[in-house]
VOGU-3710 file (C-alpha; in Angstrom, 3 decimals, decimal comma):
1> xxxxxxxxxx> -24,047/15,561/-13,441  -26,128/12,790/-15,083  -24,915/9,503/-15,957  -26,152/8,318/-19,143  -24,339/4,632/-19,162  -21,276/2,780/-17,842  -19,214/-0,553/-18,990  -16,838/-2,367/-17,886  -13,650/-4,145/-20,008  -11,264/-6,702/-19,297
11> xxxxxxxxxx> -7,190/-5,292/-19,261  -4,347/-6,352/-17,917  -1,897/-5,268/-15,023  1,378/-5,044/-14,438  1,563/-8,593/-13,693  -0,286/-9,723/-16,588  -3,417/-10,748/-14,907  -6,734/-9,270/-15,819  -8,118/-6,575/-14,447  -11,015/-4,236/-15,245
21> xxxxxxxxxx> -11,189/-0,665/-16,616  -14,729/1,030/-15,494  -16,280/3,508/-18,781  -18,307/6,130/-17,828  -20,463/8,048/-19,990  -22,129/11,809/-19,540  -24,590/13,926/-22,023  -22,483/15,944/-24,500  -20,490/12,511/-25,914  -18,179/12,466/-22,713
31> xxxxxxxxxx> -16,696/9,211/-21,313  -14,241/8,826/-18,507  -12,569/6,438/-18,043  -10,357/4,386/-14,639  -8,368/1,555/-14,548  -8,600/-0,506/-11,259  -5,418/-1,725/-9,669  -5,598/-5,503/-8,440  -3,716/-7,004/-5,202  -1,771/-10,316/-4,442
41> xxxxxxxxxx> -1,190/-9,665/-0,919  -4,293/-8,598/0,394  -5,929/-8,375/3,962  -8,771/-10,445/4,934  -11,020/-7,511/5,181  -10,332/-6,040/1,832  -13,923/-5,275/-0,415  -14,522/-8,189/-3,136  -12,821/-7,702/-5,969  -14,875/-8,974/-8,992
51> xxxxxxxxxx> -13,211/-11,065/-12,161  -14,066/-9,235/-15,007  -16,448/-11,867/-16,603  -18,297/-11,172/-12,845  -18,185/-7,520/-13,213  -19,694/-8,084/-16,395  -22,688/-9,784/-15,630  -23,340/-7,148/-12,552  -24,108/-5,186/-14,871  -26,100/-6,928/-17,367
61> xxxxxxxxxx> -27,990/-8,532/-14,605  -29,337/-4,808/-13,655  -27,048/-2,166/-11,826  -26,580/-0,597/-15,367  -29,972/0,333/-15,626  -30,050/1,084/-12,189  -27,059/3,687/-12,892  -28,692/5,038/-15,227  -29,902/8,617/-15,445  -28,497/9,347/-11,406
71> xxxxxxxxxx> -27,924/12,877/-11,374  -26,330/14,166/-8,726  -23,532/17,140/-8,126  -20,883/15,377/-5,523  -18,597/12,031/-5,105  -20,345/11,631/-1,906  -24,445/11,262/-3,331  -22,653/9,393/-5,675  -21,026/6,721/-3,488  -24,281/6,810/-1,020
81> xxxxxxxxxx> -26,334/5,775/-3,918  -23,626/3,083/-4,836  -23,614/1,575/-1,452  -27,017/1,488/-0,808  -27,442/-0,563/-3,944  -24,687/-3,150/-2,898  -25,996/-3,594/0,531  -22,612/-5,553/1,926  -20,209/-4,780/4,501  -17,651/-5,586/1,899
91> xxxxxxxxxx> -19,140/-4,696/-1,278  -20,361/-8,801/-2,058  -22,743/-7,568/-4,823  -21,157/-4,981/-7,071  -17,698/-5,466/-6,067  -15,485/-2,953/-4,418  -13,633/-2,739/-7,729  -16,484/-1,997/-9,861  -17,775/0,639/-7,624  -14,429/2,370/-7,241
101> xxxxxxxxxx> -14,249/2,286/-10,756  -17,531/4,193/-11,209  -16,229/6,665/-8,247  -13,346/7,521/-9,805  -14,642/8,409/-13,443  -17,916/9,981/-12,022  -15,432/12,249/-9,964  -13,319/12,762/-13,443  -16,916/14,095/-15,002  -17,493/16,149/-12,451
111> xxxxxxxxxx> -13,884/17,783/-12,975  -14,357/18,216/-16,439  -17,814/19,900/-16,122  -15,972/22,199/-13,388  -12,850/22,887/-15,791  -10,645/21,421/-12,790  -8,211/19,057/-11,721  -9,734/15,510/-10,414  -7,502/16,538/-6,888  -9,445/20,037/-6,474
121> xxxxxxxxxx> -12,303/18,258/-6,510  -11,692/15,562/-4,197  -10,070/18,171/-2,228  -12,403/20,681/-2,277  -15,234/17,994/-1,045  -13,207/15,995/1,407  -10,213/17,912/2,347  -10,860/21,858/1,755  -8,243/22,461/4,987  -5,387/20,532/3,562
131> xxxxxxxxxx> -1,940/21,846/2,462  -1,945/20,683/-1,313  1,767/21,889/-1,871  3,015/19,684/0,605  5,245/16,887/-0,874  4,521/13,608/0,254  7,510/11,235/0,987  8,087/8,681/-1,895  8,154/5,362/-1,024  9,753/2,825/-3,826
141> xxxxxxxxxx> 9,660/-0,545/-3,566  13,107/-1,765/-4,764  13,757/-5,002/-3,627  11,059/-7,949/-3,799  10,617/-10,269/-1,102  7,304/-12,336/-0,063  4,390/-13,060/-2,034  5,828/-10,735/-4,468  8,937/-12,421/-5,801  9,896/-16,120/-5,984
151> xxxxxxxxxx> 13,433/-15,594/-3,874  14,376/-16,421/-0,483  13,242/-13,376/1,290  10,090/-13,142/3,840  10,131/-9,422/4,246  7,608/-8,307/1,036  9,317/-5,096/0,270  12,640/-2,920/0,930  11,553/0,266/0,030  14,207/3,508/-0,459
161> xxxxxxxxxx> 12,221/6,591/1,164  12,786/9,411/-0,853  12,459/12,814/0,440  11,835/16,872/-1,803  12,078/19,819/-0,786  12,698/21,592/-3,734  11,290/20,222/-7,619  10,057/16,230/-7,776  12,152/15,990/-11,088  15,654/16,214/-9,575
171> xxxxxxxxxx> 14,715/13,727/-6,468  12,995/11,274/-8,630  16,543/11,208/-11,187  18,493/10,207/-8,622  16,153/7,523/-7,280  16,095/6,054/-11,146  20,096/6,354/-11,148  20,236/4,404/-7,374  17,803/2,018/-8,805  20,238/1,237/-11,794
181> xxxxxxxxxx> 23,232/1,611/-9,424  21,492/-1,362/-6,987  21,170/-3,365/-9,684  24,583/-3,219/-11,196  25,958/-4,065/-8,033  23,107/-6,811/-7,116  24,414/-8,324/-10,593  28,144/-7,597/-9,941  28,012/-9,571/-6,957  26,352/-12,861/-8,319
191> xxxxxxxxxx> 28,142/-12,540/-11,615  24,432/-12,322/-13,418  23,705/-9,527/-16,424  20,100/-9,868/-16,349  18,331/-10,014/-12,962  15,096/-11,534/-12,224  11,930/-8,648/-11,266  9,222/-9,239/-8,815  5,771/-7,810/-8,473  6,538/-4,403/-8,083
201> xxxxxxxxxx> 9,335/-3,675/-10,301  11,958/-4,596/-7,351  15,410/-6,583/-7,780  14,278/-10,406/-7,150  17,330/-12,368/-6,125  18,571/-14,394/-2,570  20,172/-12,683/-0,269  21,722/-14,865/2,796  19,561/-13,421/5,458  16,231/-10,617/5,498
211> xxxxxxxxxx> 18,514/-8,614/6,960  21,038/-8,502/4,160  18,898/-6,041/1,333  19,030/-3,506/4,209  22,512/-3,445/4,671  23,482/-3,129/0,843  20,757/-0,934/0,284  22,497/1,298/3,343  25,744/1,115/2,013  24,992/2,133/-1,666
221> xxxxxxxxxx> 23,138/5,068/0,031  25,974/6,464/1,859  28,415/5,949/-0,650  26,389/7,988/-3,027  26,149/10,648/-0,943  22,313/10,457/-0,602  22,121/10,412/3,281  20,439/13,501/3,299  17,578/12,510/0,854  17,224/8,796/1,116
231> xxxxxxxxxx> 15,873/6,022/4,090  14,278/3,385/3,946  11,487/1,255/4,987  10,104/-2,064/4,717  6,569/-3,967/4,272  7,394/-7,174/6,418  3,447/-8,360/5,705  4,324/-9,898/8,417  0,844/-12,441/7,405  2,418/-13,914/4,966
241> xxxxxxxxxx> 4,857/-15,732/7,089  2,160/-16,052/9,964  1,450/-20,133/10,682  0,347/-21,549/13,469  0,298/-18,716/15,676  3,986/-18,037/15,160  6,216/-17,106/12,267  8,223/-18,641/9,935  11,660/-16,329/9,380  14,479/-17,272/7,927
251> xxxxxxxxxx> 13,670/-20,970/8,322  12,877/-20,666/12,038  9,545/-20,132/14,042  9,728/-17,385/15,992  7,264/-16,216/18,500  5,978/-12,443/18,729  8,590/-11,260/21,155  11,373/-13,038/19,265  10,212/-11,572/15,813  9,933/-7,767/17,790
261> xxxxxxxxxx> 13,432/-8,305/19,188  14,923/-8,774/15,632  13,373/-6,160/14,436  14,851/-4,309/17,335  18,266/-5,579/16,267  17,482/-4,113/12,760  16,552/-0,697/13,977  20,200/-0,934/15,863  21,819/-1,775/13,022  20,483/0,302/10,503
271> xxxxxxxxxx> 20,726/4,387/10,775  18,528/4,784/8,041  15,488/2,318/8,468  12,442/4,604/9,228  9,478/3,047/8,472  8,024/-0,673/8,799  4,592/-1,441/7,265  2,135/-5,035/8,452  5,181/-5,975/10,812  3,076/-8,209/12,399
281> xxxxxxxxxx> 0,241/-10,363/11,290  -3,190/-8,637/11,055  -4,294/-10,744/14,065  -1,593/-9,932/16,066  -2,947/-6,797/17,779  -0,670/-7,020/20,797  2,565/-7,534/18,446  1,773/-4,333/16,967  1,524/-2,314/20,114  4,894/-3,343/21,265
291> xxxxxxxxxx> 6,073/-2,402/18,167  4,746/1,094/18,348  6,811/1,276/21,945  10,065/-0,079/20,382  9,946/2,448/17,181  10,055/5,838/18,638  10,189/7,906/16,530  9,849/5,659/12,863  6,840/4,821/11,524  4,545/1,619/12,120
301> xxxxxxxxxx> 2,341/1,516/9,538  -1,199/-0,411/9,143  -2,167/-2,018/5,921  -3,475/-5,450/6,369  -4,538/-4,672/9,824  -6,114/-1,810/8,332  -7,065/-2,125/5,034  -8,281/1,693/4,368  -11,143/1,298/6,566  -12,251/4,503/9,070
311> xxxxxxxxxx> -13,250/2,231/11,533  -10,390/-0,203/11,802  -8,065/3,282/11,578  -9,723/4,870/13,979  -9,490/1,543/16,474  -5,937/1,187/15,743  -5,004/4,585/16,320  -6,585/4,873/19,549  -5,307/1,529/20,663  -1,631/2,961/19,733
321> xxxxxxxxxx> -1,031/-0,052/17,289  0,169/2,385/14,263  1,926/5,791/13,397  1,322/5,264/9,724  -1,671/3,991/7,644  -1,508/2,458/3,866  -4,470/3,938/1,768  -5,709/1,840/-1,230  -8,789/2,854/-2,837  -9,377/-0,332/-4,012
331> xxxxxxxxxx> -9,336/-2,004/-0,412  -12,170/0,020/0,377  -13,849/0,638/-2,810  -15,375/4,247/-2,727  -13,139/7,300/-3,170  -15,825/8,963/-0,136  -15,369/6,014/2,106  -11,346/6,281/1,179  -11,428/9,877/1,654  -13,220/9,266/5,229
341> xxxxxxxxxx> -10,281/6,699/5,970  -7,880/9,536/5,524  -9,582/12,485/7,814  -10,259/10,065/10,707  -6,176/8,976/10,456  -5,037/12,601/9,797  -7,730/13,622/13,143  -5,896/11,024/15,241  -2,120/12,248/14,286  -1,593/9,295/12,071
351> xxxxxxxxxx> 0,462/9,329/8,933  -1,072/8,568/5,801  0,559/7,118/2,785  -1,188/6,522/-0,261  -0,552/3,589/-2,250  -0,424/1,506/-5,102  -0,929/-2,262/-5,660  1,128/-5,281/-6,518  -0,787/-5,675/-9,896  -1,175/-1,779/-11,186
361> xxxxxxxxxx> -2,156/-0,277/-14,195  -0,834/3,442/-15,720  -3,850/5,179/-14,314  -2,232/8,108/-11,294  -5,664/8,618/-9,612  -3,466/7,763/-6,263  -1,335/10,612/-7,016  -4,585/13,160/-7,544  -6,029/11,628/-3,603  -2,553/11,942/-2,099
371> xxxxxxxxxx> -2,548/16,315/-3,494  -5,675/16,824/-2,388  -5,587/14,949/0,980  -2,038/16,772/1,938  -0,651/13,086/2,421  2,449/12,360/4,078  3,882/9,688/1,658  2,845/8,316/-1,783  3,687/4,472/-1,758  4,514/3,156/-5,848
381> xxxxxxxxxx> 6,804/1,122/-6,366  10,324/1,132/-8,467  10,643/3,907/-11,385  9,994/1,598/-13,974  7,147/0,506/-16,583  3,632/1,276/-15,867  4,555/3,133/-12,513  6,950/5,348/-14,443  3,095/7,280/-15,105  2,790/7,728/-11,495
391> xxxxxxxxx> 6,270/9,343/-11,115  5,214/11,718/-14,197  2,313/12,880/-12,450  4,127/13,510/-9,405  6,308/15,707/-11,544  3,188/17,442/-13,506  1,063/18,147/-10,108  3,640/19,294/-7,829  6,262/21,876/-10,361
//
C-alpha cells in the first residue's frame, strides 16, 4: 500500500474545542479519513497532542514529503517508520495525535485494498487468537463529576455497566430508557425541566455527598428490574483531587488510608458497584495496591497510572496495582503500540476496556480495536449525540 499524500484539518469535538481530522490519500483516487478524539483529564505521561495550527506546520515543515510514497503492506512497518521519524518517548515532534491519525486511515486503506473490515485487520495482525464474538461490557458514563462537569462532585464519572448476552440492540434500549428515567427523576427531585450536561453526555447537577449518585443510580436500577443486566462503576481520577500529597474529598483532606477506607464503605454499601477506574492518584503506587487487596473480586482499573502504555501495564500488573486497564489510542498514539498495550495486559490476566475521550468525535475506530482485540469492556460515554455513532457500531459489528 503506497501513500501518495496526507493532510490534516481543524474540527471540532464534542465539547466544542478543536480537534484534528488526519486525510489520507492512496493511488486509485482513495482517501481515508480519522477523526482524533481530544482529552481534558489526561495523565502526565500521555503522547503530545498537537493544536491543529501545530499539526499543520509538521507537515509543511517536511513529514509530508517524508510520508510520501512509503509503501508498505502492515500497520506495524507503518508505525515503525512513523516512530522512527518522531524520535520522542512521547511523540514531541509529530504529535501522538497526528501519528494516530495517519495509523488509523493507513489501516482503513489497507482494509479497503483487502475488501475487509478495519477490525479483521487489526485483528488479524495483532490479535489472530482472540474471540471476536465476545461482547465487551459497556461502560456509560452517566453522571458527571470532576474535571468534567462544573458541580459539586470529585468522583469524574458514575458509570452504569451494562452487560449482553444475547443482541446489543435490546441492551443498549434499555440503557437509553434508564438514561431518560435518571434524568426525570434527577429533575423531579430539584424541581428543574432542563438539566445541565457535562463532558461526556452525563447528568451535571449537586448531589449532597460523592456517595449520593451511587445510591440513586442503585435504586433506579432495582426498581426497574435491571439487576440482572446493570452495575456500575466509577472513574474517581482520583488526580484530580490529589494536593499536597493528600486529597481533597468532599471538602476534607484525607490521607491514602482514609480515602481507601471510604471507598471500602462504598463497596459495603453498594451491591452493585463493580468497577473503580484512577482511584488513586497516578503517583500513588502504594494506594493502588491496597486497593487491589480491598476489591476482591471488582475491578481496579489503570488509566492515568497507565495511560495505554505496554510498559507501565506490564509494571502495574506485575506489581498487583490493577485488574483492569483503560485503552486510548490517542494516549499512546500508534494503533501497533496500542495494540501491544493490549496483548501484554490480556498476557498478564488483566482486563482491558477500550475507551473513548472527554472531547470525542463520531468516528467508532474504538469499537473496530475493542472486536478485534476480544476486549472485556468498551468505555463511551452516555447514549447521546456524537457517541450515539459508537453505540450504532456496536449494534452493526456484533448482530
Amino acid at each position: 500500500m503506497i501513500i501518495e499524500s496526507i493532510g490534516v484539518q481543524e474540527i471540532f469535538d464534542s465539547r466544542g474545542e478543536p480537534t484534528i481530522e488526519v486525510e489520507l490519500n492512496v493511488p486509485g483516487s482513495h482517501s481515508f479519513f480519522a477523526k482524533i478524539p481530544s482529552g481534558k483529564s489526561k495523565g502526565k505521561n500521555e503522547a503530545v497532542t498537537l493544536p491543529f495550527a501545530e499539526a499543520e506546520k509538521v507537515l509543511q515543515n517536511g513529514f509530508a514529503r517524508e510520508i510520501e510514497g512509503f509503501d508498505g503492506e502492515t500497520v506495524e512497518e507503518l508505525d515503525t517508520f512513523l516512530l522512527e521519524s518522531d524520535g520522542t518517548k512521547q511523540k514531541e515532534r509529530l504529535g501522538g495525535n497526528v501519528m494516530l491519525g495517519v495509523s488509523i486511515t493507513f489501516a482503513r486503506a489497507l482494509a479497503h485494498e483487502r475488501g475487509k473490515e478495519l477490525w479483521e485487520v487489526l485483528h488479524e495482525e495483532f490479535f489472530p487468537g482472540a474471540d471476536t464474538a465476545k461482547k465487551p461490557l459497556i461502560f456509560a458514563n452517566l453522571i458527571n463529576g470532576g474535571a468534567h462537569a462544573d458541580n459539586n462532585i470529585d468522583i469524574q464519572e458514575y458509570m452504569a455497566v451494562v452487560e449482553t448476552k444475547g443482541a446489543y440492540t435490546e441492551s443498549i434500549q434499555k440503557l437509553i430508557s434508564f438514561y431518560e428515567r435518571l434524568g426525570f427523576v434527577i429533575g423531579e427531585e430539584r424541581d428543574v425541566k432542563r438539566l445541565p450536561i457535562g463532558d461526556e453526555g452525563g447528568y451535571s447537577v449537586n448531589f449532597k455527598n460523592n456517595f449520593a449518585p451511587i445510591e440513586m443510580m442503585e435504586k433506579l436500577i432495582l426498581e426497574s428490574e435491571l439487576g440482572d443486566k446493570f452495575r456500575i462503576a466509577l472513574d474517581a481520577a482520583a488526580s484530580g483531587f490529589w494536593e499536597d500529597a493528600q486529597y481533597r474529598f468532599e471538602g476534607t483532606f484525607l490521607s491514602t488510608h482514609e480515602l481507601i477506607e471510604r471507598y471500602k464503605e462504598y463497596f459495603e454499601k453498594s451491591k452493585l458497584l463493580c468497577s473503580i477506574e484512577d482511584p488513586c492518584d497516578e503517583d500513588d503506587l502504594e494506594g493502588f495496591k491496597k486497593m487491589v487487596k480491598l476489591a476482591d473480586s471488582r475491578w481496579i482499573v489503570g488509566d492515568d497510572l497507565t495511560t495505554t502504555d505496554p510498559e507501565r501495564i506490564k509494571k502495574s500488573a506485575q506489581e498487583k496495582r490493577i485488574t483492569g486497564v483503560i485503552i486510548k489510542a490517542n494516549q499512546i498514539g500508534t494503533l501497533s503500540e496500542t495494540c501491544e498495550a493490549i496483548r501484554v495486559a490480556q498476557e498478564k490476566g488483566i482486563r482491558c476496556i477500550i475507551s473513548h475521550r472527554s472531547g470525542e468525535t463520531d468516528d467508532s475506530f474504538l469499537v473496530h480495536i475493542a472486536k478485534a482485540c476480544g476486549a472485556d469492556g468498551v468505555k463511551i460515554g452516555a447514549p447521546v449525540k456524537e457517541r450515539i455513532s459508537k453505540y450504532d457500531e456496536l449494534m452493526r459489528l456484533y448482530p
